[in-house]
N, C-alpha and C positions, 0 to 999 in steps of 0.2 A: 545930264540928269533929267531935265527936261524933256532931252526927244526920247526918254527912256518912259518917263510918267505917260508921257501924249502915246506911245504905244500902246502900253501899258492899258491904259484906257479903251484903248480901241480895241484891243482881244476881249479885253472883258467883255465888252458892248457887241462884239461881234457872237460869242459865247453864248451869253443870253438871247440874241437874237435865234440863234437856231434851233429854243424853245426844249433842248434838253435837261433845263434846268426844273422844268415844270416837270417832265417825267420822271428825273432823279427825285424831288422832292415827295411825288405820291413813291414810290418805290421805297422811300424810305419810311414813310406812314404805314404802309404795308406791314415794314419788318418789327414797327414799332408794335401797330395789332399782332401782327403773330405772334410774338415772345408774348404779350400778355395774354392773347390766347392761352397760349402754353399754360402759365401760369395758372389761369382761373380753372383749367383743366384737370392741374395739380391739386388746386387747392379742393375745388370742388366734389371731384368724380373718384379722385385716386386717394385725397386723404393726404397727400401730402402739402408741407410748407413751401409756397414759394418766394420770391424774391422778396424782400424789403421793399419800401418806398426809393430809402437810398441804393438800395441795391441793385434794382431793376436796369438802371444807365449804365449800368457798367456790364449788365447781362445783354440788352440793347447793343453795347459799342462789341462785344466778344463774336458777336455776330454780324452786324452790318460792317465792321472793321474787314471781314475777311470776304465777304460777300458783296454786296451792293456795291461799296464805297471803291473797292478796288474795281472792279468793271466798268461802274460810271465814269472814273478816274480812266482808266485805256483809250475806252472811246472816246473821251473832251481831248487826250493825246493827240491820238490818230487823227483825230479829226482836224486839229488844232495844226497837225503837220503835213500830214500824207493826205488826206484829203484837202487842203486848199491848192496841195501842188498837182492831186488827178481834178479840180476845176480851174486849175491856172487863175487864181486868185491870188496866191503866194505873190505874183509879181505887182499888184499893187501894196505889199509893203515893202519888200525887194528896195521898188523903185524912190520909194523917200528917202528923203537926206537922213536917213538912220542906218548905223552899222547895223552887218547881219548879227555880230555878238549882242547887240541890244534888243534883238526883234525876238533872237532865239530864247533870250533871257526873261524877254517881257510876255513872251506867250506861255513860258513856264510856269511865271511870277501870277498869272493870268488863271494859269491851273491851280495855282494854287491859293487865287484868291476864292474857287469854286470850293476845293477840297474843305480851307475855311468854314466857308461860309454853311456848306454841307453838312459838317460836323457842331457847327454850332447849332444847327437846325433841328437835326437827331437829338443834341442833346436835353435843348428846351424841352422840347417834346415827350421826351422820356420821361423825366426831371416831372412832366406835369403830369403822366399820365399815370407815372409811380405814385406822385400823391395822392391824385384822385383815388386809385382802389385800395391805397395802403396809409393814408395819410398818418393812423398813431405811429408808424415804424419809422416818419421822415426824418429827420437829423441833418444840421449844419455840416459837420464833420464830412456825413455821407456823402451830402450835396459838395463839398470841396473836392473831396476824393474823386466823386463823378465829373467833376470839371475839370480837373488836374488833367483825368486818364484821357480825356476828351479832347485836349491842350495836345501833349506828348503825341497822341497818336496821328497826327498831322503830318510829324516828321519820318516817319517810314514811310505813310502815301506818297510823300513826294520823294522820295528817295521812288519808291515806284514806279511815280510819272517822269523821272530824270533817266530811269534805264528804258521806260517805254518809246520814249522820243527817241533815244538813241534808233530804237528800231523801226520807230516810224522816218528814220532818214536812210534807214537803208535798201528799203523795199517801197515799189512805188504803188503797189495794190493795198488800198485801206483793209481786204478781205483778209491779205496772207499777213499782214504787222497784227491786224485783230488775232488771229487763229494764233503767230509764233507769240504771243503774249501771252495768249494764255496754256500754251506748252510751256512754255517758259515758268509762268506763274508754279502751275500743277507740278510739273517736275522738282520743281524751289522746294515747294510744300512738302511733296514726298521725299524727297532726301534730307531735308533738315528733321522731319521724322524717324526716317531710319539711319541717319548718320548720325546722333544728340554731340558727338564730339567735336562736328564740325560743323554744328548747327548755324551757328554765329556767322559762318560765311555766305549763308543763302536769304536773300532780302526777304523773302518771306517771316522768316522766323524775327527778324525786328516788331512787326507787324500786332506780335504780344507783348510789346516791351513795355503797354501801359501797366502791365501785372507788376513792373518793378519798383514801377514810382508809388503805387499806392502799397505797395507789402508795407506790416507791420514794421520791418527795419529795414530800413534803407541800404541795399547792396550798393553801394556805391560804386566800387572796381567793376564789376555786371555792369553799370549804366555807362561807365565810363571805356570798357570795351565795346559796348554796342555801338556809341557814340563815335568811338575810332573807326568800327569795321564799317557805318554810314557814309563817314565822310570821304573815305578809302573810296567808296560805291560812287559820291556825289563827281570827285576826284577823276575818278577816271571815267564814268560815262559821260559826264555832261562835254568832258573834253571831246572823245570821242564822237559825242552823238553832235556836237556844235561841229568841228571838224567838217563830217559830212554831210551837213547843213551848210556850211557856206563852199564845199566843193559842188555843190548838189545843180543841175544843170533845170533849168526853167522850162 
């Protein structure tokens, strides 16, 4: 467990060091201004009602959920695999007394101390900036609901970054894992569209499954197939993508 946390540690720090984190975070400010853009646009020019106070974060995550968060997410992958292996960096952690199953596990755990922290970031910020231009519409209740959806939606990104890895141990160009990731992504997206009966099988379509925790009644059977067809995803890629990560040649 230790040489798991001291890895652990050192993705992270390596992570931050490559200053993506700075760019994710305006990027995410960006998406925050534009929905309220949007908004004052609505209200202003066009006459119509826009978001709530409370409402706003959950209009913020419907969007950066499917945009920013998953790209930012690929690339801290890629980067995170396929590229330490095109700098041949990969073999200073190779070479410590740590199994490759903990290194693989801790660079994940690493992504997803990002994905975290990324989502908690968006959410404050929304959360404030909702108040600021809406403050009579704020409500507790709102604010739980936007933290719940903000909670929950964590576990699809990584379910995400668990199939991305898979394919950043399979191709050794960080260009062609970035490119089939996002073929990958888009085609996801469009068949779980046009297929609604087989929706459930394509990791995309998790990706809204904040919409189920905050419904007015709780689908439970719904959360609890999603929950299955995830783990199914965690199940067999991480096996997978660990596999050809410790057959993977330095």
């Amino acid at each position: 467990m230790e040489s798991f946390k001291a890895s652990f540690i050192v993705e992270v720090e390596k992570m931050y060091r490559r200053k993506k984190a700075v760019i994710i975070l305006v990027m995410s400010i960006l998406i925050i201004v534009f929905v309220e853009l949007i908004n004052t646009i609505l209200r202003s020019s066009l006459g119509i009602i826009g978001n709530t106070a409370s409402g706003f974060p959950i209009t913020v995550l419907s969007v950066f959920s499917k945009t920013i968060l998953p790209l930012f997410t690929a690339l801290v992958v890629i980067d995170t695999f396929t590229g330490e292996f095109a700098n041949n960096t990969m073999k200073l952690a190779i070479t410590k007394p740590v199994s490759r199953v903990k290194i693989y596990a801790s660079k994940l755990a690493a992504t997803g101390f990002f994905v975290l922290a990324n989502l908690l970031v968006v959410m404050v910020l929304s959360i404030i900036v909702g108040a600021v231009f809406s403050i009579e519409t704020l409500s507790l209740a709102g604010v739980l609901r936007a933290i719940l959806a903000y909670i929950v939606t964590f576990v699809p990104i990584m379910i995400l970054a668990v199939v991305i890895a898979f394919l950043a141990n399979i191709f050794k160009s960080t260009a062609i894992v970035f490119f089939v990731s996002i073929i990958v992504y888009i085609v996801s997206h469009v068949l779980g569209i046009a297929l609604p009966s087989f929706s459930n099988l394509f990791v995309t379509t998790s990706l809204d499954w904040y919409k189920l925790w905050i419904a007015n009644s709780l689908p439970v059977g719904e959360i609890i197939m999603q929950i299955l067809y995830m783990a199914g995803y965690v199940l067999i890629f991480f096996t997978a993508g660990f596999y050809k990560f410790d057959k993977r040649d330095l």
